[in-house]
Structure formats: structure tokens, C-alpha cells
N, C-alpha and C positions, 0 to 999 in steps of 0.2 A: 830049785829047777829054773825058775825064771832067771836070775841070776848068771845059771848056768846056760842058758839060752844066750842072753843078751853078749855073753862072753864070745858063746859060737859064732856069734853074728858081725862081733868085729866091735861090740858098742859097750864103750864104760865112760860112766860120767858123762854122759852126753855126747861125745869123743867121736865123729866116725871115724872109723879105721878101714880106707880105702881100698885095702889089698884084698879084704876079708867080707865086702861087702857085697861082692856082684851075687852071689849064692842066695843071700837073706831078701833082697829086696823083695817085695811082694810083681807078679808079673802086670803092664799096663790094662789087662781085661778085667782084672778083678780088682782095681780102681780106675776106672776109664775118665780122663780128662772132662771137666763137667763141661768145659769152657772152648764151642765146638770155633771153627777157623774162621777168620772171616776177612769181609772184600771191605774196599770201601770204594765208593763209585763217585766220581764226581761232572759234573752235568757243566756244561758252558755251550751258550749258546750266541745268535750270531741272528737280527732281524725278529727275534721273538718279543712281544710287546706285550706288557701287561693285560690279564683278563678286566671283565668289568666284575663287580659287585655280585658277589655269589656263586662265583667259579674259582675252580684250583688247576693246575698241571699235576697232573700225574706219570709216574714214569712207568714200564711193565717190562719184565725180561718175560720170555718165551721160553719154560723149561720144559722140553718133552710134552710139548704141544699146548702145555696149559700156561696160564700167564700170573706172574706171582709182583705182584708189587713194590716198587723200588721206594715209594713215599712219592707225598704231595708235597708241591711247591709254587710260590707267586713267581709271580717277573716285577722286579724295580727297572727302573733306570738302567741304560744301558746291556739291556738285555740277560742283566746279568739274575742266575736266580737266586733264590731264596725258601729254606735252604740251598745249598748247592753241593751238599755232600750227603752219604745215605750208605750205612751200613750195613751188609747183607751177608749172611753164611759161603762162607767158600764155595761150597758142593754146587749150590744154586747157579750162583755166579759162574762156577765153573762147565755148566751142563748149559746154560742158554745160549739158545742160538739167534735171537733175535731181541732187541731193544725198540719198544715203541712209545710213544708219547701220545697222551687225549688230554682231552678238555674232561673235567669231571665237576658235578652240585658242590657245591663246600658241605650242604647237610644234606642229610637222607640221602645218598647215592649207593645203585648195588654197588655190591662190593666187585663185580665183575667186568673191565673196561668196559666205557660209552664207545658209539659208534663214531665219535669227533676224534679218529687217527690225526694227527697234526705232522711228525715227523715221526720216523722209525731207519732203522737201519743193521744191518747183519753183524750179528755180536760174535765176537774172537779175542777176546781178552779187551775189548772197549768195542766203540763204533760211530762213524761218520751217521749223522742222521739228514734228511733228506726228505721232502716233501713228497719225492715223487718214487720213494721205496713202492712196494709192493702192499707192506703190510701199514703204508700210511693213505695217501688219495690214489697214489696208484699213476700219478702225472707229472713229470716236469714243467709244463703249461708253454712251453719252449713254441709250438704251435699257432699257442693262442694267437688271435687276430678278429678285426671286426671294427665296422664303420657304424654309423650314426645319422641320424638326418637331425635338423631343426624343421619343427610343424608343429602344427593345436588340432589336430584331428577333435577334439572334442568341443571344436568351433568352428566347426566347415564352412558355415556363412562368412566367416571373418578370414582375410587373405592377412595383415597387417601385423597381426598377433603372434607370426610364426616363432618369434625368438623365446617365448614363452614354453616353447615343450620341445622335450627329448623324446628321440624315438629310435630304438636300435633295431632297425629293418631299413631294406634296399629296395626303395620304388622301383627302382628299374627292371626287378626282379617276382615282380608281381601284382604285388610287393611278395618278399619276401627275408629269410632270416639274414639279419648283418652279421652277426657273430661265430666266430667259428671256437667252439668252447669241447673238452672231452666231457664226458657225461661225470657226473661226479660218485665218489661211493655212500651210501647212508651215513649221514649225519653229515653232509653240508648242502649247502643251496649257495644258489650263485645271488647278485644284488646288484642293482643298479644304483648308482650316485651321481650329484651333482653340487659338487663344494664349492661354496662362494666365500667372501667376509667371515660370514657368520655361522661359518661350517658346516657338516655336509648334510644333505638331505637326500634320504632314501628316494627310488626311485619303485620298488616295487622288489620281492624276492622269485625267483626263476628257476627252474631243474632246467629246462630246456629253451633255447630263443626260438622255438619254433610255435611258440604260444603265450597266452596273455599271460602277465606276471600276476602276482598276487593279488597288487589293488587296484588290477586294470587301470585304468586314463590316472589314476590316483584321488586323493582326496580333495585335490583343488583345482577337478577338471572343470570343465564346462558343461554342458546339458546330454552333445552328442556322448555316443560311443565312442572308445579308442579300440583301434585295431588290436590282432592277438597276436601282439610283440612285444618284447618289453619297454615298458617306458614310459612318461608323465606329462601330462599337462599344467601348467602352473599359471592359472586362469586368476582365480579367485583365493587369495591376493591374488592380483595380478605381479610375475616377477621375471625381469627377462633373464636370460640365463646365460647371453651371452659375455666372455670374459671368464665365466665360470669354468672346474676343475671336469672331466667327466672320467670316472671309474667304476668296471665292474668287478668287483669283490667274490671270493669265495667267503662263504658266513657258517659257522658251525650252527645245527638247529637241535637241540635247542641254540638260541643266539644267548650270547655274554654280553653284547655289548647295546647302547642304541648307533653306534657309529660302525665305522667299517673295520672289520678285522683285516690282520696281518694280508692277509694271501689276496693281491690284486694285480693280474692278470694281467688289465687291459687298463690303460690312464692315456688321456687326451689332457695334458695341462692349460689348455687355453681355448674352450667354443669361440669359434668365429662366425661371424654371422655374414654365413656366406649367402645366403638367401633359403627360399623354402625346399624342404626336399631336396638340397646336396649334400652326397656323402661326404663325411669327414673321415678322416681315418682315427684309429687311438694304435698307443703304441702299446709293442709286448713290454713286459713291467717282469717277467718272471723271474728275471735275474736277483731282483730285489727277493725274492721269496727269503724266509728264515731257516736257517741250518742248525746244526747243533752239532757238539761231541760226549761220548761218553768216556770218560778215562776208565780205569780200573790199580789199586795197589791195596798190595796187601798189609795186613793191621798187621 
């Protein structure tokens, strides 16, 4: 009977016999392909700069509202990442409607994206990423703007020492806020710098210029108080700061790095010591921000 089976079927000696075969094949549900479709996604990016010491990128697609993981990756040189390709089932790739990038722990991290959005952008078979998506800060920084004085508020007896401290608020204004910055979304904070020689030194970290920064006057102020702006005194050492860089930073929190990340806003390349309490201006910097693309082909 077998024999006789194999005959019906169109198969002798191993032999198919094509005419006879469409009948016998068994139907695709009752062997279903084990080996399901799949994407492969490739990342390039554009101003992205390597994490510090104990952070990864991660990538997320948005499928029917939940967010599924495209893999982590660093940044070398050149922006370019590492990996830079990532394997993902058809269906997924094919239902997402949104691509978004975070800072994520290298260990112990939920499994479920940080609140450090970096870029994201609207997924259609790939997608343009962008700092000022919806589902990333939520900002171009296109806006952004804001001046600066030279003073030691935390050496009010001393007239002489003004080049010594930064301070981003406008005397003429109250004092009041210099900065005109958009509120940020959880997981970043804004930061003050001031880069010389021997690269840059924080200035303090900030959600809003409407109040003292983190280490008020900072840690090498003088005796007095510093006003509730942001910004530093740099007394003890004594260091004057003029000729120095001045930048305020976006900084993911938790922070990656001890230096300034990617996303800077506002940069003055040259304090001038124009005397005590004149505004300087600093320039918008947004242009500079980092983009990315997402490709999409199939395997």
C-alpha cells in the first residue's frame, strides 16, 4: 500500500513528478513555516556622541501603543553606531508607528524605556529622528535665547574680582531670569558651563532660570550668598573666566557623563570682560542638535 501510495503521489526513487504533485503536498497550516518574516533596521545618525562609562542607546518601536525593543547600541567616532543593524519580525516592524531613542544603565536597567527620550520620530517603513519629536523633548530649542553677566555676588565687599563669576540673570530686570529656555520633559535638566584650557567646568544643574541652580554660588564661592539664578562664583581658587567658552547644556538625569552632553542650546565662545553686570548675549546652538535615520529592508 505504501508503495502504492507513493505511486499516487507522483514519487518513485526519490523522482518528483511535477504533474502529479499539487494533489499530495501536505497544505501550509499543517506545516507552518517555523522561520517567521523579518525587518532589518539600520540606525545612522548625524551629531550623536558617545555615552560615558555605564550607559547604552537604545532604540524602541511603538507597536499599538506599547514599546518593543529594537537593541542597544554605543556611539564611536563619527557618530556612527555600533551595532548599527538590528533584526526584528516583520508583523512588529510592520505595525509600529513610532521610533524612539533613550539613554538606558548598561546593568540592571527596567526592561521598560528611561525617561532620557533623545530622538524619536513617526515610523512608515523607516523614519527621520529629531530631537524635537513629540515622543522625544518635545522641542526644537529654535527659541532658545539668553544673556549672562560677569560678578562675585558671593564677594560683595570686593568690586575688582568681577571676572571671576558667571551669572545668567539680568540686573536691569530686578534682577531677574536671563534665559529664555522651554520647560524640559522628565529625565533631563538643563546645566551651566564654563570651558577654558583645561575643559569644562560645571556651573551648577537647573529645571528652570527662575531659581538657584543646584550648588547655588557653587563650591568655590566666597563667604556671601549667590542670588536664585543660575550660576558660579570661582573665588577660591581664584580663576578669571574671562576668554572662557560659556554653554547651557540639556543633561539627561540620571547624567552619563562628568562633561556636557550632546544637546547645547545656548554657547557664547568668547566671555569678554566687559565690566561688572553687562549683559552678554550667547548664541542659539540648536542647529548643531543631533538627528538620526531609521532605514528599514527586508531579509
Amino acid at each position: 500500500m505504501k508503495r502504492s501510495l507513493l505511486r499516487m503521489c507522483g514519487l518513485l526513487g526519490g523522482v518528483v513528478l511535477g504533474a502529479s504533485l499539487a494533489g499530495c503536498l501536505p497544505h501550509a497550516d499543517v506545516f507552518p513555516d517555523a522561520t517567521p518574516a523579518m525587518r532589518t533596521l539600520t540606525l545612522t545618525f548625524d551629531g550623536l556622541e558617545p555615552l560615558g562609562e555605564g550607559f547604552v542607546y537604545e532604540g524602541w518601536l511603538i507597536v499599538d501603543g506599547d514599546p518593543v525593543s529594537t537593541g542597544r547600541f554605543n556611539i564611536v567616532e563619527g557618530s556612527l553606531a555600533d551595532p548599527a543593524e538590528f533584526d526584528l519580525p516583520a508583523d512588529q516592524v510592520d505595525a509600529a508607528t513610532v521610533f524612539v531613542l533613550t539613554i538606558e544603565p548598561a546593568e540592571g536597567d527596567d526592561p521598560a524605556p528611561a525617561d532620557t527620550h533623545v530622538l524619536a520620530g513617526d515610523f512608515a517603513s523607516g523614519a527621520a529622528l529629531t530631537v524635537g519629536h513629540a515622543a522625544a523633548l518635545g522641542n526644537d530649542f529654535a527659541t532658545a535665547a539668553g544673556t549672562y553677566i560677569l560678578e562675585t555676588p558671593s564677594t560683595s565687599d570686593v568690586a575688582e574680582d568681577y571676572v571671576q563669576g558667571i551669572w545668567w540673570l539680568d540686573p536691569t530686570a530686578g534682577p531677574g531670569a536671563s534665559l529664555v529656555l522651554p520647560e524640559l520633559p522628565a529625565g533631563w535638566a538643563y546645566e551651566g558651563w564654563v570651558v577654558g584650557d583645561d575643559g569644562p567646568v560645571s556651573t551648577g544643574r537647573f529645571t528652570s532660570p527662575e531659581g538657584a541652580d543646584s550648588d547655588d554660588a557653587g563650591p568655590t564661592s566666597g563667604a556671601d550668598a549667590g542670588p536664585p539664578f543660575p550660576g558660579q562664583d570661582f573665588i577660591d581658587p581664584a580663576v578669571s573666566i574671562a576668554g572662557y567658552t560659556a554653554v547651557i547644556s540639556v543633561e539627561p538625569d540620571p547624567d552619563d557623563s562628568p562633561g556636557p552632553f550632546a544637546l547645547k542650546p545656548l554657547v557664547d565662545m568668547d566671555i569678554q570682560d566687559v565690566g561688572a553686570g553687562v549683559n552678554q548675549d550667547m548664541t542659539n546652538n540648536a542647529e548643531t542638535f543631533p538627528s538620526g535615520t531609521v532605514t528599514v529592508l527586508e531579509n
